[in-house]
Each structure stands twice: as C-alpha cells, then as structure tokens.
N, CA, C and O atoms as a printed pandas DataFrame, in Angstrom:
     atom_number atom_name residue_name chain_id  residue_number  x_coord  y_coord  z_coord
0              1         N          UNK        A               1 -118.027  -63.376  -28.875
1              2        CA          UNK        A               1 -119.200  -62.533  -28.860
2              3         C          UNK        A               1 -119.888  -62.636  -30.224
3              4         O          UNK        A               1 -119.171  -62.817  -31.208
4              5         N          UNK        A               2 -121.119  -62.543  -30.359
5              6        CA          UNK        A               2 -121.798  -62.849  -31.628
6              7         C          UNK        A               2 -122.287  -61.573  -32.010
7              8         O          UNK        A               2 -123.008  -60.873  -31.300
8              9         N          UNK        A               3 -121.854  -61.264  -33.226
9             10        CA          UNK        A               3 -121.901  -60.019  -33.927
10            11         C          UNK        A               3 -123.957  -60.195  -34.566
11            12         O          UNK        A               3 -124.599  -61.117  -35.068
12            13         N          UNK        A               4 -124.200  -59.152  -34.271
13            14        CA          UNK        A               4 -125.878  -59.079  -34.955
14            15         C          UNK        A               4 -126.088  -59.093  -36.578
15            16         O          UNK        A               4 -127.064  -58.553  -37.098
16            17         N          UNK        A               5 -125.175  -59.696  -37.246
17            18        CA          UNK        A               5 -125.069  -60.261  -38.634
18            19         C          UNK        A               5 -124.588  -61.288  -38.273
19            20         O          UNK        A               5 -124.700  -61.878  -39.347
20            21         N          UNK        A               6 -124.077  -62.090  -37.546
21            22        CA          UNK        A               6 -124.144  -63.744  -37.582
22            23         C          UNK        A               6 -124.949  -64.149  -36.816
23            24         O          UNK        A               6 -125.061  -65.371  -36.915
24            25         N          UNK        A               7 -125.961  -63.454  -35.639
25            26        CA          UNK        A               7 -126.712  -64.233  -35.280
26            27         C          UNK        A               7 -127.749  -64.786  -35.874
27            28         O          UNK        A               7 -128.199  -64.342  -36.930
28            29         N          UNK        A               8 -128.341  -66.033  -35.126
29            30        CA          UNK        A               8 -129.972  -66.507  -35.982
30            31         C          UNK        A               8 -131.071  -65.802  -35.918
31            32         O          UNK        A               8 -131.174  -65.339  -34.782
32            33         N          UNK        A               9 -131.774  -65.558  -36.463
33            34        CA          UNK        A               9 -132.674  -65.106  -36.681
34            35         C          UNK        A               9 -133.716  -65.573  -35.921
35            36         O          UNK        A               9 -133.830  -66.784  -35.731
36            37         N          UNK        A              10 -134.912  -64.357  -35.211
37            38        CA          UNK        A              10 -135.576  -64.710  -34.317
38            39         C          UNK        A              10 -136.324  -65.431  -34.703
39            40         O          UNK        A              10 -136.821  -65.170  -35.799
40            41         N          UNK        A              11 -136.776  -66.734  -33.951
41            42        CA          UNK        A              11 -138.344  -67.757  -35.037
42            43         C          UNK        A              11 -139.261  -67.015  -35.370
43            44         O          UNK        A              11 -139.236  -65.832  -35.029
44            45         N          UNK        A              12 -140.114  -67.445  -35.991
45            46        CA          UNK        A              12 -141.171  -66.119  -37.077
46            47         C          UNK        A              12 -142.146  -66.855  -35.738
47            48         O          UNK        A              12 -141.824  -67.794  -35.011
48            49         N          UNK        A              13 -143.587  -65.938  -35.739
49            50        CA          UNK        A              13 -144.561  -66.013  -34.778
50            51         C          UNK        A              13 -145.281  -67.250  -35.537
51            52         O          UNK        A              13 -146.307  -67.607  -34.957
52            53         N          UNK        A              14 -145.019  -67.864  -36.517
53            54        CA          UNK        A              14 -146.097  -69.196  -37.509
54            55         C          UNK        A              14 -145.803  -69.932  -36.626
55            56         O          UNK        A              14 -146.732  -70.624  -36.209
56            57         N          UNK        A              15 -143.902  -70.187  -35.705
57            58        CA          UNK        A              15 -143.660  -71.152  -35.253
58            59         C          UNK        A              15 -144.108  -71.227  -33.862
59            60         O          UNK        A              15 -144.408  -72.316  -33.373
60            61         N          UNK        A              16 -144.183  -69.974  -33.091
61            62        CA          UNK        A              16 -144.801  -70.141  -31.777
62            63         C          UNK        A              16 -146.257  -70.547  -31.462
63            64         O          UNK        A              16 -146.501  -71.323  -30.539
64            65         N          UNK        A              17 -147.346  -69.943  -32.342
65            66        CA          UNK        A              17 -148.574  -70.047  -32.136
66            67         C          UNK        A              17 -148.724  -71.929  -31.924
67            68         O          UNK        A              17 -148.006  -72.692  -32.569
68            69         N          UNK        A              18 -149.435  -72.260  -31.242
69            70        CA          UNK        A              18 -150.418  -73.353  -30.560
70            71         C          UNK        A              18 -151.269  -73.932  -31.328
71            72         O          UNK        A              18 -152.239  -73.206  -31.546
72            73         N          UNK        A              19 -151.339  -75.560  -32.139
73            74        CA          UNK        A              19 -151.633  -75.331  -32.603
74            75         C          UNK        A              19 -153.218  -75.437  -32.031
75            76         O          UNK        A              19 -153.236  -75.635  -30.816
76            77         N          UNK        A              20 -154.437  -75.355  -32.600
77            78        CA          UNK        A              20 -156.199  -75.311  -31.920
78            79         C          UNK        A              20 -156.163  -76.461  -31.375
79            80         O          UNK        A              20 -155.439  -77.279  -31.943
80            81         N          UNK        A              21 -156.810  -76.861  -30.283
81            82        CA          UNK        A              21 -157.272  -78.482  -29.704
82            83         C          UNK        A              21 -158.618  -78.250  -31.011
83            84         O          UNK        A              21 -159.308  -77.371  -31.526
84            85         N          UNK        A              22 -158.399  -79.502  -31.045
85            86        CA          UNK        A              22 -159.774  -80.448  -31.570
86            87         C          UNK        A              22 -161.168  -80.502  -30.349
87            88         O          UNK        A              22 -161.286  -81.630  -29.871
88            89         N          UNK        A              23 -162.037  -79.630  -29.890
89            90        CA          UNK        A              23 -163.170  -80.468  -29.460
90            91         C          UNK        A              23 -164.080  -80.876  -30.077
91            92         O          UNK        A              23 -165.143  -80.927  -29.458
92            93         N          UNK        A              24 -164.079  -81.343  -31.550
93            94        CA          UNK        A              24 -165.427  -81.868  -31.934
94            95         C          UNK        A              24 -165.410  -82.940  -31.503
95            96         O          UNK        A              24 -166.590  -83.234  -31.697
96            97         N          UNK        A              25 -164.950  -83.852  -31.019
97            98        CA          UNK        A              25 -165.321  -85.291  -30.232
98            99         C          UNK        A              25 -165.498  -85.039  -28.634
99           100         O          UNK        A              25 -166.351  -85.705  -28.048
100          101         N          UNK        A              26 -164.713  -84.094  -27.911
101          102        CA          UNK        A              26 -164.874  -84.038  -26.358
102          103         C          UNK        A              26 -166.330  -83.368  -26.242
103          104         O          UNK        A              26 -166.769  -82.437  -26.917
104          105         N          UNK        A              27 -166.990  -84.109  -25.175
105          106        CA          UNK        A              27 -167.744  -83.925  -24.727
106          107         C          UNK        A              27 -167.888  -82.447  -23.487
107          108         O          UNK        A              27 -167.095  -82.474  -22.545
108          109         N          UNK        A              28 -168.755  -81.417  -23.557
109          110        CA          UNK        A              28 -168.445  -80.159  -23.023
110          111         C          UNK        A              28 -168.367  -80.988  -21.393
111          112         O          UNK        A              28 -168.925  -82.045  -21.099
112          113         N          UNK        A              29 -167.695  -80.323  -20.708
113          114        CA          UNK        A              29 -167.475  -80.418  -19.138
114          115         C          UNK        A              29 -168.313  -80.067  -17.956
115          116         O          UNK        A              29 -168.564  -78.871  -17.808
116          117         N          UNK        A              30 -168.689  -80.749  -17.265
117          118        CA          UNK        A              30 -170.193  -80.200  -16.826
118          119         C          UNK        A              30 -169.700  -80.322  -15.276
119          120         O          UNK        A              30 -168.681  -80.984  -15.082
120          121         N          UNK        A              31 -170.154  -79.912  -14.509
121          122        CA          UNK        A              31 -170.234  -79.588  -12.543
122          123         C          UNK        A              31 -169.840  -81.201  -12.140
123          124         O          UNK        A              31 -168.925  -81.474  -11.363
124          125         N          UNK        A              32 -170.513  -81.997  -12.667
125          126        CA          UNK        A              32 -170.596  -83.184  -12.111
126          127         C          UNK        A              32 -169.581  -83.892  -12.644
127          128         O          UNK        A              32 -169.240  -84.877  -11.989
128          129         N          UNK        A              33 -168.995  -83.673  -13.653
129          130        CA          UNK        A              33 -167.898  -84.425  -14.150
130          131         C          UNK        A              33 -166.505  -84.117  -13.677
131          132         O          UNK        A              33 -165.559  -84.898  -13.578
132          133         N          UNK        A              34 -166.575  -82.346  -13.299
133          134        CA          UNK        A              34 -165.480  -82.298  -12.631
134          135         C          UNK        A              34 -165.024  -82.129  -11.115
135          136         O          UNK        A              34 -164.012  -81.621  -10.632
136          137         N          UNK        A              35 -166.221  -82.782  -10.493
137          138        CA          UNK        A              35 -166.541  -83.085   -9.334
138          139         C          UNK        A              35 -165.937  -84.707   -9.095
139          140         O          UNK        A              35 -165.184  -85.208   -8.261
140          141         N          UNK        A              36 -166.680  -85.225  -10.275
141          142        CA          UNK        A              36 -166.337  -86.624   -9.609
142          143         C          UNK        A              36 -164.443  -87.105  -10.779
143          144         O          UNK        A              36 -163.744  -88.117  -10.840
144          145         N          UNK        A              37 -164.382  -85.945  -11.340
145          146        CA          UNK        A              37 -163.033  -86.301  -12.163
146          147         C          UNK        A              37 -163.248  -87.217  -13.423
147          148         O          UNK        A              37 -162.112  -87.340  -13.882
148          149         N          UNK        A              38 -163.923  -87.766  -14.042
149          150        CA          UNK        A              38 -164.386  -88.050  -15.286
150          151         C          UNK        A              38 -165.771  -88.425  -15.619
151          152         O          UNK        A              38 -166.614  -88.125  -14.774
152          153         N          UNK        A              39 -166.082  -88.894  -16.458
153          154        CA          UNK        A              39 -167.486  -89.364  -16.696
154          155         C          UNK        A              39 -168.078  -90.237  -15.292
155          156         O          UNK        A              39 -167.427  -90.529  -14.289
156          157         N          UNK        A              40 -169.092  -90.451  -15.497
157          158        CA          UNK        A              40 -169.700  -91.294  -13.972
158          159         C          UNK        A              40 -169.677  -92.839  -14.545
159          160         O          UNK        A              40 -169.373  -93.782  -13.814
160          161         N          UNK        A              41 -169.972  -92.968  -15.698
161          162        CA          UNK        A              41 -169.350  -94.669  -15.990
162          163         C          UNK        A              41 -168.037  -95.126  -15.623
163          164         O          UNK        A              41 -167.868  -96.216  -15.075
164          165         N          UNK        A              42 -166.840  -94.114  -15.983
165          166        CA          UNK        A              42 -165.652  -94.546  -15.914
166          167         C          UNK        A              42 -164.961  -94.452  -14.500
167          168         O          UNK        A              42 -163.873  -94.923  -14.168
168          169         N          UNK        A              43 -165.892  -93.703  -13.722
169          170        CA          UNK        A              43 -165.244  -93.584  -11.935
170          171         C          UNK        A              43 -166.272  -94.601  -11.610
171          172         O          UNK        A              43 -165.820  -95.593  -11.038
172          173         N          UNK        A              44 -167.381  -94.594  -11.809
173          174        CA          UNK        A              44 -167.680  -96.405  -11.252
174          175         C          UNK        A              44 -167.309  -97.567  -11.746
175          176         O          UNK        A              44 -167.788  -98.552  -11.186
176          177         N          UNK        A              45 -166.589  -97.741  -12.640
177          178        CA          UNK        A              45 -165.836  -98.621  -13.062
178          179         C          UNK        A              45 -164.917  -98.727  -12.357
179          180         O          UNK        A              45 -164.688  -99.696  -11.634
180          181         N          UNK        A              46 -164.048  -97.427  -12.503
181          182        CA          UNK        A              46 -162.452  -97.284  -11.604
182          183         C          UNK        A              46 -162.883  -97.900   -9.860
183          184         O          UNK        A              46 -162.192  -98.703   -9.233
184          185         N          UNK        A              47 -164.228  -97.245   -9.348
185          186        CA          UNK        A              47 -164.464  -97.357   -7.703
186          187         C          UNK        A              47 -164.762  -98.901   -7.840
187          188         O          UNK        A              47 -164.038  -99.632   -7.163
188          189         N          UNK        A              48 -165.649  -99.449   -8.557
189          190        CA          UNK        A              48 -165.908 -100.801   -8.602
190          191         C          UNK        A              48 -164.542 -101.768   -8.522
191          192         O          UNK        A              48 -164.478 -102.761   -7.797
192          193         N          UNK        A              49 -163.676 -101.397   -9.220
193          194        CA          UNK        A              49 -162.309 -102.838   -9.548
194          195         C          UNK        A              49 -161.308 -102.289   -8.040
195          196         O          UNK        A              49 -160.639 -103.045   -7.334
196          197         N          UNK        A              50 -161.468 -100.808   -7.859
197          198        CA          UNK        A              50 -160.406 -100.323   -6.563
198          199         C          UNK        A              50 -160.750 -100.927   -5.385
199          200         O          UNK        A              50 -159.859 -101.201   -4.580
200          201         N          UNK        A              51 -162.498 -101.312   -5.026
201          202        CA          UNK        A              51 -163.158 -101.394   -3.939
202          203         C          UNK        A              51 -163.104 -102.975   -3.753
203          204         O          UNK        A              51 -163.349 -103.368   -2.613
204          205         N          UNK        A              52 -162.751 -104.150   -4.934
205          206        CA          UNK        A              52 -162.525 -105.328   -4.963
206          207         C          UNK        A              52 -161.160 -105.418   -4.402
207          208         O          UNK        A              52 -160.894 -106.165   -3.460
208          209         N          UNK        A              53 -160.372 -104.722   -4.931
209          210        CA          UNK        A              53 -159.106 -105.017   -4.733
210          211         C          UNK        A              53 -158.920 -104.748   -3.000
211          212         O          UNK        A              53 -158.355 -105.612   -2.330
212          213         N          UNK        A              54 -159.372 -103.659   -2.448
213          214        CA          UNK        A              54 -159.018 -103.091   -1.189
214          215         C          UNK        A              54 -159.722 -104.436   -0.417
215          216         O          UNK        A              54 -159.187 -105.035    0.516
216          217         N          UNK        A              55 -161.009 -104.768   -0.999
217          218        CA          UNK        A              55 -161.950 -105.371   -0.092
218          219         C          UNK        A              55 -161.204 -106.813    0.003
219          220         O          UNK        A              55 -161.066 -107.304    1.124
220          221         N          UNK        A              56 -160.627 -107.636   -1.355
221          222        CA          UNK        A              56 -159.630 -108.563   -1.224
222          223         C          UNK        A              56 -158.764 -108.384   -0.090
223          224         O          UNK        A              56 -158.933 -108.930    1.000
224          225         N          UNK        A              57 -157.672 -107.463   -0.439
225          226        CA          UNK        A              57 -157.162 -107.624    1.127
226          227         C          UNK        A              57 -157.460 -107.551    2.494
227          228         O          UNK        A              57 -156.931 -108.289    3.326
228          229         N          UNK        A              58 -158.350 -106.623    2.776
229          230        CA          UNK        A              58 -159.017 -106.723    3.712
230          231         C          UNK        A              58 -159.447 -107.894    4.558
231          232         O          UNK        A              58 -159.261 -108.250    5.722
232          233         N          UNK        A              59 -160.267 -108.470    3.227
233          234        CA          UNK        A              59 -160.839 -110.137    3.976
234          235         C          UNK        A              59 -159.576 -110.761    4.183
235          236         O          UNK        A              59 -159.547 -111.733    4.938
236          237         N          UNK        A              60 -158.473 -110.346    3.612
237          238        CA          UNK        A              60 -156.990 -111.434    3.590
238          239         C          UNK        A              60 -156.488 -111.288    4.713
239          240         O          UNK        A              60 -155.914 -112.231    5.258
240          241         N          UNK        A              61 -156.605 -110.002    5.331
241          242        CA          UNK        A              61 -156.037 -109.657    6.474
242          243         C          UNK        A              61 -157.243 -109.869    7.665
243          244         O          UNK        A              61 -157.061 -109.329    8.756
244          245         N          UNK        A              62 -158.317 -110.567    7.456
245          246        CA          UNK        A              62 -159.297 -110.595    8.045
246          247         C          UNK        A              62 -159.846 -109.766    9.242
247          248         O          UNK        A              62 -159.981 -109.939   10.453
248          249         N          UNK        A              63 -160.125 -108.684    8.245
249          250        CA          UNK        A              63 -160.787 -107.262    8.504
250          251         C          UNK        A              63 -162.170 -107.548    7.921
251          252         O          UNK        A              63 -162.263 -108.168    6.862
252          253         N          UNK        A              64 -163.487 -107.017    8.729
253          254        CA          UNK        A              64 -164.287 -106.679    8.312
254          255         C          UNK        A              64 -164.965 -105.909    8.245
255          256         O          UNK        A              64 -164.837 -105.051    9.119
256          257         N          UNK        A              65 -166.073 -105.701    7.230
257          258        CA          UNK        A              65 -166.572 -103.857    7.306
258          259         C          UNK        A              65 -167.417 -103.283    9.163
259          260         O          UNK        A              65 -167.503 -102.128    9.582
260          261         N          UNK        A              66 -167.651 -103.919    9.510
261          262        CA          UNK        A              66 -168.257 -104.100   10.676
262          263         C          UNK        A              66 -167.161 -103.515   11.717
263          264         O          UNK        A              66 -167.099 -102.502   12.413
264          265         N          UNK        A              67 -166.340 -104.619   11.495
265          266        CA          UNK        A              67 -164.811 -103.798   12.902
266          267         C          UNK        A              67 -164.234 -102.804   12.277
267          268         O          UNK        A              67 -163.368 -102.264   12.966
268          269         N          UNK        A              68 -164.450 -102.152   10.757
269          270        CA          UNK        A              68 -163.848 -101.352   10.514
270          271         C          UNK        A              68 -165.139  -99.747   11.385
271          272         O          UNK        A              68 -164.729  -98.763   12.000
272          273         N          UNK        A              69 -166.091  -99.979   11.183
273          274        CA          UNK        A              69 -167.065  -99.001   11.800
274          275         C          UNK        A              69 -167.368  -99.008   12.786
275          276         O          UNK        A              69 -167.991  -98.095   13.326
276          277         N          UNK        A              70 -166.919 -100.321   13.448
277          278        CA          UNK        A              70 -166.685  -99.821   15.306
278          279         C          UNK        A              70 -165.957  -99.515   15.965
279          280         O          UNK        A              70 -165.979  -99.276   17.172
280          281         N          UNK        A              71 -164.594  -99.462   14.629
281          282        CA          UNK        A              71 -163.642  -99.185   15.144
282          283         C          UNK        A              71 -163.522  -97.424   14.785
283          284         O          UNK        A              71 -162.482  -96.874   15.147
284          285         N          UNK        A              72 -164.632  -96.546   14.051
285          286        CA          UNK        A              72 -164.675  -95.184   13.824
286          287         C          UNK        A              72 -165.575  -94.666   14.771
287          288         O          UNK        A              72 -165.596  -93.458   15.010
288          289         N          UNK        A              73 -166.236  -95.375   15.271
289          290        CA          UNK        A              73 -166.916  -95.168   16.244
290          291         C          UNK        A              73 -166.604  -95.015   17.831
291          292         O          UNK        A              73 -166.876  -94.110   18.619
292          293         N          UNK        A              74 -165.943  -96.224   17.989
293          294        CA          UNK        A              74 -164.907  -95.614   19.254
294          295         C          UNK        A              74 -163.550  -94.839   19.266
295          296         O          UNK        A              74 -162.906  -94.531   20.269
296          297         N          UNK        A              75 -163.214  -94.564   17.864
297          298        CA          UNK        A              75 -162.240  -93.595   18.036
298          299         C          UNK        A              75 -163.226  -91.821   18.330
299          300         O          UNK        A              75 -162.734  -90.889   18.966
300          301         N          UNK        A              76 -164.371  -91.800   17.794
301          302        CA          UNK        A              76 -165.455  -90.577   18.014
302          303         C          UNK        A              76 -165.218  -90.409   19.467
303          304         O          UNK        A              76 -164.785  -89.386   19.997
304          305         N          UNK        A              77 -165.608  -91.730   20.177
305          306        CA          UNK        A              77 -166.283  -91.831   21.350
306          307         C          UNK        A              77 -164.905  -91.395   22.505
307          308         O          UNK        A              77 -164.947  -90.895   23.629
308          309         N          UNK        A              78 -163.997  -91.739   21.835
309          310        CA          UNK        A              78 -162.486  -91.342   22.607
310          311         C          UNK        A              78 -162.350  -90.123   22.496
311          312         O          UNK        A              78 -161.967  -89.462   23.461
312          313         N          UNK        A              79 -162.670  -89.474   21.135
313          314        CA          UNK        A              79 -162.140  -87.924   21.089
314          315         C          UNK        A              79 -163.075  -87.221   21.669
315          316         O          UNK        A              79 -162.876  -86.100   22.139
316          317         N          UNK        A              80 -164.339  -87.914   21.686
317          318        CA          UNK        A              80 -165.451  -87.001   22.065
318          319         C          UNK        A              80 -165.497  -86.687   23.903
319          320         O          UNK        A              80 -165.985  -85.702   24.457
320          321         N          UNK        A              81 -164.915  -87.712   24.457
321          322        CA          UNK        A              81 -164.554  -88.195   26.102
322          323         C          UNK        A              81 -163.256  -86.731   26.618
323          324         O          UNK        A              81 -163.431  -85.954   27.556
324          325         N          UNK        A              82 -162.262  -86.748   25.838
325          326        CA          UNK        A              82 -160.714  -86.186   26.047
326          327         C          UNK        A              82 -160.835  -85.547   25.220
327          328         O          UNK        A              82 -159.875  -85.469   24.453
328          329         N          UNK        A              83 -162.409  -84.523   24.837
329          330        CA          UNK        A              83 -162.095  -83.143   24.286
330          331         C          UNK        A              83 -162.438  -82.385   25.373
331          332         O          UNK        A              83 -161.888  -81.315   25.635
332          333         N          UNK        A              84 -163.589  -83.032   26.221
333          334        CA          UNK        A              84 -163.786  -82.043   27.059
334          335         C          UNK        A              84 -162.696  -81.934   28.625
335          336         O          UNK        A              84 -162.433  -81.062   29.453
336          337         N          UNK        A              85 -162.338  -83.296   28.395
337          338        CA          UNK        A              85 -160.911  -82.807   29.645
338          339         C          UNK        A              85 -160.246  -82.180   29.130
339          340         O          UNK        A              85 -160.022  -81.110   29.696
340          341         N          UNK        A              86 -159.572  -82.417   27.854
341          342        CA          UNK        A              86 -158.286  -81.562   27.608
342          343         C          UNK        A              86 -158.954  -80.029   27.192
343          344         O          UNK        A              86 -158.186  -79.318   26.543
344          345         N          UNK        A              87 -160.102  -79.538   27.454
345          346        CA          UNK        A              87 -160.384  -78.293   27.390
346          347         C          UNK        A              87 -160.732  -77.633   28.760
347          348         O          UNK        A              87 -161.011  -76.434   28.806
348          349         N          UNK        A              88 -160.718  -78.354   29.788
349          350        CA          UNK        A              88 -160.584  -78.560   31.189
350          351         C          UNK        A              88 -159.064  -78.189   31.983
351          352         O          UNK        A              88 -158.797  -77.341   32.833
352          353         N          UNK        A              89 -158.306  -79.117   31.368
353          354        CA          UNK        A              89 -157.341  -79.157   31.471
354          355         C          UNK        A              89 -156.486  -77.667   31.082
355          356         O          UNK        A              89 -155.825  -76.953   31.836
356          357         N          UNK        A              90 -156.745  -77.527   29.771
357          358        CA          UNK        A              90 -156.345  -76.325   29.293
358          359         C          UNK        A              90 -157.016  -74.977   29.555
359          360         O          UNK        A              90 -156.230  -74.061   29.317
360          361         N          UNK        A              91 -157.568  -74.786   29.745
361          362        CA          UNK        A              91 -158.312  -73.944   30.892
362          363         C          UNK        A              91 -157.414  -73.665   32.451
363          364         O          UNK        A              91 -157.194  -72.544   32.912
364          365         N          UNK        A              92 -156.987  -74.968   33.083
365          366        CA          UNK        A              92 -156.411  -74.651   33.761
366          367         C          UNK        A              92 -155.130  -73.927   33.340
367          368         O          UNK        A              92 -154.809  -72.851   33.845
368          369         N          UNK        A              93 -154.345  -74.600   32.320
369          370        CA          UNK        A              93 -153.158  -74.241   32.026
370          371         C          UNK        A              93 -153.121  -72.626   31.970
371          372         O          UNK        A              93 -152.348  -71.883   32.575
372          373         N          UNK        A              94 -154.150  -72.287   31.093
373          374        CA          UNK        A              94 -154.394  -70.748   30.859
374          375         C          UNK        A              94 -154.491  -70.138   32.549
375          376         O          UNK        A              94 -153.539  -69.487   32.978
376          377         N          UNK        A              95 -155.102  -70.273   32.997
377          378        CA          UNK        A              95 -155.507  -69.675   34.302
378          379         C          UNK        A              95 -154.108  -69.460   35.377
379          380         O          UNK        A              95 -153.867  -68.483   36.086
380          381         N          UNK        A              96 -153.135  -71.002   35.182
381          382        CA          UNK        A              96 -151.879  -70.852   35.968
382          383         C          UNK        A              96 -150.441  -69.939   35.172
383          384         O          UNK        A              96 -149.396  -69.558   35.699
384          385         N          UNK        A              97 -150.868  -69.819   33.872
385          386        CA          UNK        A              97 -149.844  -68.648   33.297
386          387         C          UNK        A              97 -150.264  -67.852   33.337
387          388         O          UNK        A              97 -149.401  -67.059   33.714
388          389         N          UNK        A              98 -151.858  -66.955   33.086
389          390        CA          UNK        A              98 -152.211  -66.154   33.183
390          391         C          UNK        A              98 -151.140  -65.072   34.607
391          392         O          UNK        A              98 -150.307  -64.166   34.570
392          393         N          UNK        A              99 -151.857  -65.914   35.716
393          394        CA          UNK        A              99 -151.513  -65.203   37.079
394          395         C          UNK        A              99 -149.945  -64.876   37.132
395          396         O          UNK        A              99 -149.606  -64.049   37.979
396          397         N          UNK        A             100 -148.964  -65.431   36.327
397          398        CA          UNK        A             100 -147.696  -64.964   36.043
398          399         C          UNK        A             100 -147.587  -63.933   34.949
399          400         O          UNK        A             100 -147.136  -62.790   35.025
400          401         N          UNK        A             101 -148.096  -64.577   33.910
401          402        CA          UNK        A             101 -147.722  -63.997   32.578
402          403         C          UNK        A             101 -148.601  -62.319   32.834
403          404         O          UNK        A             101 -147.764  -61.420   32.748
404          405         N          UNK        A             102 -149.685  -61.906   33.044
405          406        CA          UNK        A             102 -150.317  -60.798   33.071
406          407         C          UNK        A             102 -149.768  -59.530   33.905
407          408         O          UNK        A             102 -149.647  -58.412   33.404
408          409         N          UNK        A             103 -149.374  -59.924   35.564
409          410        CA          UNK        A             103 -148.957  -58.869   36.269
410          411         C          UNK        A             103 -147.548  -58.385   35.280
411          412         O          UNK        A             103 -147.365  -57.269   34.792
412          413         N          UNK        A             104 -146.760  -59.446   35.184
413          414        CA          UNK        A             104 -145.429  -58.928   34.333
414          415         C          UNK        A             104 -145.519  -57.907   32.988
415          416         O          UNK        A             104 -144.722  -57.077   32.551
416          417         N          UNK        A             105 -146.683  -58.292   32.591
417          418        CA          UNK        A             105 -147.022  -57.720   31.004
418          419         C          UNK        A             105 -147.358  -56.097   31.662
419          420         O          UNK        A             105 -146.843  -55.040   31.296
420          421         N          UNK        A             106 -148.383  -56.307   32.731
421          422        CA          UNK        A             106 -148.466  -55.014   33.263
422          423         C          UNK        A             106 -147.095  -54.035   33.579
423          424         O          UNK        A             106 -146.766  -52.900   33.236
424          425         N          UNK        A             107 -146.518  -55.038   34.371
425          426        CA          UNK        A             107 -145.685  -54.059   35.167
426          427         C          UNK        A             107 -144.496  -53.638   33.471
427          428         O          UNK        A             107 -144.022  -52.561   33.107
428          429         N          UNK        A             108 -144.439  -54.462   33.102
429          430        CA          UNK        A             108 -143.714  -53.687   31.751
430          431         C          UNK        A             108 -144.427  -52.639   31.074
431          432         O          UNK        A             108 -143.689  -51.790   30.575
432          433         N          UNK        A             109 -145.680  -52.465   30.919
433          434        CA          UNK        A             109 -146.410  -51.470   30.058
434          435         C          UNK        A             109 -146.390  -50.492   31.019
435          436         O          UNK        A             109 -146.447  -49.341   30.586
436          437         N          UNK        A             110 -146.311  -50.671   32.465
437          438        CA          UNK        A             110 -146.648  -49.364   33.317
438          439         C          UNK        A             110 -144.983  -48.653   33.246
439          440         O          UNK        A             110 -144.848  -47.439   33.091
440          441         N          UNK        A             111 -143.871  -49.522   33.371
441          442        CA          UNK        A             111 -142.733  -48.799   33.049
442          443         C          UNK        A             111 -142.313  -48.321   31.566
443          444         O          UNK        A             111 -141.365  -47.563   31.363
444          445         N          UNK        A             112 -143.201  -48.900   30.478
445          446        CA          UNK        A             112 -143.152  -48.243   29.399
446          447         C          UNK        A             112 -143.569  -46.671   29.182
447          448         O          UNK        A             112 -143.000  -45.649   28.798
448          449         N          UNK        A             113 -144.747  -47.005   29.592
449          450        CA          UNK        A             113 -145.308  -45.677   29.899
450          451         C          UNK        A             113 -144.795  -44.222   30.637
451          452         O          UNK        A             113 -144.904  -43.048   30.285
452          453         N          UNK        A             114 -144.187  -44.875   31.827
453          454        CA          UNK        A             114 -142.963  -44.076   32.583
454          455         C          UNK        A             114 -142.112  -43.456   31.894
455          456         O          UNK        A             114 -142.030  -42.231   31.800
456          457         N          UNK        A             115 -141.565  -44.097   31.476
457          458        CA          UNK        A             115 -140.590  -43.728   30.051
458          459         C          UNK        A             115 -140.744  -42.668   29.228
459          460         O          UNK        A             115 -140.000  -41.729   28.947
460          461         N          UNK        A             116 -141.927  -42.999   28.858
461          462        CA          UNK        A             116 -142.598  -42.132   27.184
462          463         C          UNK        A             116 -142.602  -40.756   27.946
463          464         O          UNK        A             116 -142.857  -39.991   27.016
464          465         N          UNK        A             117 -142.486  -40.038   28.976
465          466        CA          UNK        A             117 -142.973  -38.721   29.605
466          467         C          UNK        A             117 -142.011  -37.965   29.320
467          468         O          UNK        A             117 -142.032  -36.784   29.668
C-alpha cells in the first residue's frame, strides 16, 4: 500500500495544458471545403488520378460508360415494374391476415374487458 508521503506527486497543470495549434498558415474553413473534404484543387486532383485508374480497369475488363448507364437504367425500369406488384401483392398479404389476425385481436379485447368488471 503506498503511504501519502511516498507517493508521486500529482503533475503540475504546466504539464497538462495543450499546447495552441498554429493557424497562421491554415487557411480559415469554409462550407465548400468541408463539403467537398479539402481544397477544390486537391479533390480534383485526387478525382482526376482515382477516375483514370477506375476507368483503366474498366476498359480492361471491357466495360463501358454506356453499358454501365443502361445498365442503371434497367435496373430503375425493374424496380420501377415489381414495385407496383409487390405492393399488390402485399396488399393482398395484408388483407389475408387481416381476416384472421383482427377477429382474434377482438375477441381477446372483448374478453379483456369482461374481466376488468
């Protein structure tokens, strides 16, 4: 057990304090910078060398921008087809539990009620 005359001594507050950031060189932070995550030179730089590289493989795998947008286009055209069945569909579903699920809910609340008297 450590007696309160041999322990260390708490660090003085000189050692905790932080020391100031420097902004006289950073540039203040503006809507648009932290929108697009750094300056707009250095993310079109970054989008420029990322968009070579992706677009390299792409052509490697001989993909082109063309089948890539007809291919977003008929996936639209699919979801847009089998939203309205499967809301058709589900509609029914509702309608065939309903006619089970509701009388039961009743007949439990009407014997709840029975009860409570």
């Amino acid at each position: 057990m450590i007696d309160e005359k041999t322990a260390p001594p708490p660090p003085s507050q000189a050692w905790q304090a932080k020391a100031p950031e420097d902004n006289r060189w950073r540039k203040p932070e503006t809507a648009l910078t932290r929108f697009l995550g750094g300056s707009p030179g250095s993310v079109i730089i970054r989008l420029f060398f990322l968009s070579l590289i992706v677009g390299a493989l792409l052509m490697w795998l001989d993909i082109r921008p063309i089948d890539i947008f007809q291919g977003f286009v008929r996936l639209a055209n699919r979801i847009w087809g089998l939203g309205f069945d499967a809301v058709r569909e589900m509609a029914d579903y509702l309608a065939a539990g309903a006619v089970v699920v509701v009388p039961i809910w009743l007949a439990f609340r009407l014997l709840a009620m029975r009860g409570q008297r």
